[in-house]
C-alpha positions in Angstrom: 52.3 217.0 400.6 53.2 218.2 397.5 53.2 215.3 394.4 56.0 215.4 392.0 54.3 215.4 388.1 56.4 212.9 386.4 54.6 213.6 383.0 55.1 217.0 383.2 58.1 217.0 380.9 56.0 215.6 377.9 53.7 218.9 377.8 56.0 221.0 375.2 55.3 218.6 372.4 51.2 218.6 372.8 51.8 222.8 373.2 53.3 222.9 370.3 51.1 220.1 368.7 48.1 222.4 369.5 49.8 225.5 368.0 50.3 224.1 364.8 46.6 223.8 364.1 46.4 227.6 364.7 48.4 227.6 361.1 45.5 225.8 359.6 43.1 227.8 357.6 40.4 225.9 357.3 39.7 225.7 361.1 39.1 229.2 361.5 38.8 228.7 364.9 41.0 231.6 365.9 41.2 235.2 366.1 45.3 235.6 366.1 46.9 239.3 365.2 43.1 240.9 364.5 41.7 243.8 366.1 39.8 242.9 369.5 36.8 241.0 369.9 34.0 242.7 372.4 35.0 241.3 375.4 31.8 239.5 376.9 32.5 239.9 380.4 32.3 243.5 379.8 29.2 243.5 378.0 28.0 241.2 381.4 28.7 244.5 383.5 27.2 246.7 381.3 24.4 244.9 380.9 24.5 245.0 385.2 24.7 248.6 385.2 21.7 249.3 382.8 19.2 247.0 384.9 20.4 249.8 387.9 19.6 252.3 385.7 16.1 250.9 384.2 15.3 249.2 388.0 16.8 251.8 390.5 16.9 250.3 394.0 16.3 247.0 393.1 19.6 246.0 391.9 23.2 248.2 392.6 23.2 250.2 396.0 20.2 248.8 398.5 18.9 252.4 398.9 19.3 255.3 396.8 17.3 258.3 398.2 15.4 260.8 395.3 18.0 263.7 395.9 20.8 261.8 395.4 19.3 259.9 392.3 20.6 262.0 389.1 24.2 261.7 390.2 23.8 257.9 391.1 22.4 257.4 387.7 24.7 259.9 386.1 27.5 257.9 387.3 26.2 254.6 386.2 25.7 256.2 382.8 29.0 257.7 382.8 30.8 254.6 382.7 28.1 252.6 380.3 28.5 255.5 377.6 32.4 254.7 378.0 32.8 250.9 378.0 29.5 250.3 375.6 30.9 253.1 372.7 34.4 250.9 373.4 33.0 247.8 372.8 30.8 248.7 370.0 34.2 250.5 368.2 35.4 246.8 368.4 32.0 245.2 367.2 32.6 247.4 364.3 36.4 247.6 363.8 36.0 243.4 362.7 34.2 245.1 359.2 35.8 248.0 359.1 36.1 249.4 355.5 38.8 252.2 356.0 41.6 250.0 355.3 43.9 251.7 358.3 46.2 250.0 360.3 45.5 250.6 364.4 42.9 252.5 365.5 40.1 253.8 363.2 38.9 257.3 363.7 35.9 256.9 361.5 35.0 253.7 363.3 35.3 255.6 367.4 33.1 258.4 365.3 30.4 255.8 364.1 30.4 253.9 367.9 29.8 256.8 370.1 27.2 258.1 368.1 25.1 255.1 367.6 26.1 254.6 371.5 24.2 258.3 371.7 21.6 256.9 370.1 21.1 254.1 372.3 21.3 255.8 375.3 18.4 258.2 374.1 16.2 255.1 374.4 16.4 254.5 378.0 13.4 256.1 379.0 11.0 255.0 376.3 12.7 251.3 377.2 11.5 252.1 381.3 8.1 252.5 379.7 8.2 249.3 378.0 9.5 247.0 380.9 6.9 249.0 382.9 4.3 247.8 380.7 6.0 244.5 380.6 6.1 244.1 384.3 2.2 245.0 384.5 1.6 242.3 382.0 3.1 239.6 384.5 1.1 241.0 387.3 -2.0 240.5 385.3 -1.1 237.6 383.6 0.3 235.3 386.7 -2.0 234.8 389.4 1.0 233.7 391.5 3.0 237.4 391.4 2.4 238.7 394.8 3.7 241.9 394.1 5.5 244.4 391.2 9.2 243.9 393.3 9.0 239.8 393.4 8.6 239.8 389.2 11.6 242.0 388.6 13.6 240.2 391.2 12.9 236.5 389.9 10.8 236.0 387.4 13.4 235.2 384.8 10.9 235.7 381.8 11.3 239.5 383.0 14.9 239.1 382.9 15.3 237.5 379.3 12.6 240.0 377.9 14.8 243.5 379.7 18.0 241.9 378.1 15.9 241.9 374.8 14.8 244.6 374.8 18.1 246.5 375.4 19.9 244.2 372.5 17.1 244.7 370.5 17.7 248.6 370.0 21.3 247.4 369.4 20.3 245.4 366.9 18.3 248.1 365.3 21.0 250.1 365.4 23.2 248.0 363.3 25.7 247.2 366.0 27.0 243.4 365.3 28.0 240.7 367.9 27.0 242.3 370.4 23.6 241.9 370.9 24.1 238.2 370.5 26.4 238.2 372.9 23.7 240.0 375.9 20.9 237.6 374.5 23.1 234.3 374.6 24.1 235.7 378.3 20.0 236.0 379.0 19.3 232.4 377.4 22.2 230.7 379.5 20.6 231.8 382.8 17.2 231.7 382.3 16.9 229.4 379.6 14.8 231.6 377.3 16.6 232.4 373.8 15.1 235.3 372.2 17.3 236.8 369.1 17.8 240.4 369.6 16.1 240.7 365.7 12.6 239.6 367.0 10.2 242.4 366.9 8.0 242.5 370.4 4.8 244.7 371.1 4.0 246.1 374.7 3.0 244.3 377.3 4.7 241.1 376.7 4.9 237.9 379.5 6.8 234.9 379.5 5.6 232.3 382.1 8.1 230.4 383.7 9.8 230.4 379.9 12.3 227.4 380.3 12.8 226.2 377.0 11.0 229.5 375.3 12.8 229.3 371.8 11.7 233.3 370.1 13.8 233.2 366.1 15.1 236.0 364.5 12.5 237.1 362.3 9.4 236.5 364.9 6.8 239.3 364.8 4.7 239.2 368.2 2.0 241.5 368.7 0.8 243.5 372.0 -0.6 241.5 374.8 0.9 238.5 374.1 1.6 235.7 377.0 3.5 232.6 376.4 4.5 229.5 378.5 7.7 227.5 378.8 8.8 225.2 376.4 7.0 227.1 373.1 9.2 227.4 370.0 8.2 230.3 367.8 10.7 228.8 365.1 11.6 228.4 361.3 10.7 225.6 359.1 13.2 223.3 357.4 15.9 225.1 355.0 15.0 224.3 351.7 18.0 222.3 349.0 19.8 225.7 348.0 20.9 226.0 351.4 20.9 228.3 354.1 22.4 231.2 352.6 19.2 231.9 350.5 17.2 232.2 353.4 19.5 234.5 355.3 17.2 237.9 354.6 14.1 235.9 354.2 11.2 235.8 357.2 11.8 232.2 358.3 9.7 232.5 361.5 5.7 233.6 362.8 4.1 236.5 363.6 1.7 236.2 366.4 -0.7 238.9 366.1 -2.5 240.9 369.5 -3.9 239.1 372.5 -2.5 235.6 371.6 -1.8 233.1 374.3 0.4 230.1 373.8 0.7 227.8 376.2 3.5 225.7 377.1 5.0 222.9 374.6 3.5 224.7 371.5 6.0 224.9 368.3 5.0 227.4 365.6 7.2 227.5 362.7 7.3 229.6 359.5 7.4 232.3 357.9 4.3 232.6 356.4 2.6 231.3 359.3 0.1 233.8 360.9 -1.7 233.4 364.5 -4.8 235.5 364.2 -5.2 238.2 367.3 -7.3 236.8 370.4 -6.7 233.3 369.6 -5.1 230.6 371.9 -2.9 228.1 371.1 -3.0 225.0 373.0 0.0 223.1 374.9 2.1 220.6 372.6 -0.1 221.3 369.4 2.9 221.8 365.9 1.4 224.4 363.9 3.0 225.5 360.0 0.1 227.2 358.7 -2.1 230.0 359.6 -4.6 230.4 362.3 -7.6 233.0 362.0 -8.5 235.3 364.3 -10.5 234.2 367.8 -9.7 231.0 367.5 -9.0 227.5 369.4 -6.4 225.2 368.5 -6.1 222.1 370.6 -5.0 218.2 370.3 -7.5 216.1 371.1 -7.2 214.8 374.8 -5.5 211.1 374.8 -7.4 208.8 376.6 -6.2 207.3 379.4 -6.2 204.0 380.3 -6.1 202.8 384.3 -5.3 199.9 386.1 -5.8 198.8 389.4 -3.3 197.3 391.0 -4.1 194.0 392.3 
């Protein structure tokens, strides 16, 4: 049975109601007659297509055999070199400085090559995840095997698609590393900007609620635990613009371990190498080297039920 809408009549006026606050400027929440945004399904598949490429036969094709490997992988990289320059020419057609109407030559010139440029650091970004992956073996006495942390462990996922929008990032290529990152922190629930810097051999346990700011520096052979917040203090009464280029967030130095519920916060904040931070403890200054840093145990008070 199909209902007759009796109301339907009266959506015109709310249409048009709506499209009158496009003509107010101080919204800016449009992006009417501009150049195209990077379309974030896009950079979804992309993103896809370079885990085939950095994990071949775990995700794409079920079996790939060695002979057949280089065109499998030349295909894949084919079509990422293609739709990534294209959505990095419209990452950087929104600042363009050219002054052209339509397409920008100097802009397609600038996206392939930094695209180039990317590309070139596939393999030293294998040797990272590789390195990464060990970590987790070693760091989790619960991973059975190499295969069962790249399939699920989603502080491996979040820490790949960081590491790919990191060399974005350090390439200068706007919006879009935000845009794989935000995609990372939606389905694992680990938000690490794409600014971060991150050493080798880097493991995120569980990671739920893993909060990893812009400016972070971590060292090698770190391991953290879900719920940590590696995060910048309060913005002082000038605002936030004066802290834009500033380092607002820690550095963890080599061999730390935070476990889970920790927040760290500032800039100035240092965690000495080979120390361990423990769960729930707030931390804004520095720690020295080799140390312990605990809250005291509550106690706990019992009662029997009578």
């Amino acid at each position: 049975m199909v209902r007759i809408l009796r109301k339907r009549g009266e959506l015109p006026e709310v249409i048009r109601e709506i499209t009158r606050t496009y003509e107010d400027t101080k919204l800016r929440l449009h992006h009417l007659q501009e150049p195209p945004l990077p379309n974030e399904d896009v950079i979804i598949k992309i993103l896809s297509k370079l885990r085939t490429v950095l994990f071949p036969g775990y995700f794409g094709k079920e079996y790939v055999s060695k002979s057949g490997i280089e065109f499998y992988v030349g295909e894949l990289m084919y079509e990422v070199y293609e739709q990534l320059s294209n959505e990095i020419y419209k990452a950087f057609r929104q600042n363009c400085e050219h002054e052209v109407n339509g397409d920008c030559e100097a802009c397609q010139e600038k996206s392939e090559e930094v695209c180039l440029k990317f590309v070139r650091t596939i393999s030293g970004l294998r040797e990272l995840l590789a390195l990464d992956v060990e970590a987790a073996m070693d760091g989790d006495p619960a991973a059975k095997c190499y295969d069962e942390i790249i399939f699920s462990y989603p502080g491996m996922f979040a820490i790949t698609v960081y590491r790919i929008a990191h060399e974005l990032h350090r390439l200068g290529v706007p919006l879009i590393p935000r845009i794989m990152t935000e995609y990372a922190h939606r389905t694992s629930g680990i938000d690490i900007h794409p600014g971060a810097q991150i050493g080798r051999r880097f493991f995120i346990d569980h990671g739920t609620g893993v909060v990893i700011g812009e400016t972070t520096e971590i060292g090698s052979n770190v391991r953290i635990y879900q719920g940590v917040t590696l995060g910048a203090l309060s913005f002082p009464k000038e605002g936030v613009w004066t802290m834009r280029d500033k380092k607002r967030h820690p550095t963890l130095e080599d061999n730390v371990v935070v476990y889970s519920g920790a927040t760290i916060l500032g800039g100035d904040t240092v965690i000495g190498k080979d120390s361990v931070i423990g769960g729930n403890v707030w931390i804004v200054s520095s720690v020295p080297p080799r140390s312990k840093v605990m809250i005291e145990i509550p106690k706990l008070r019992i009662r029997m039920n009578e």
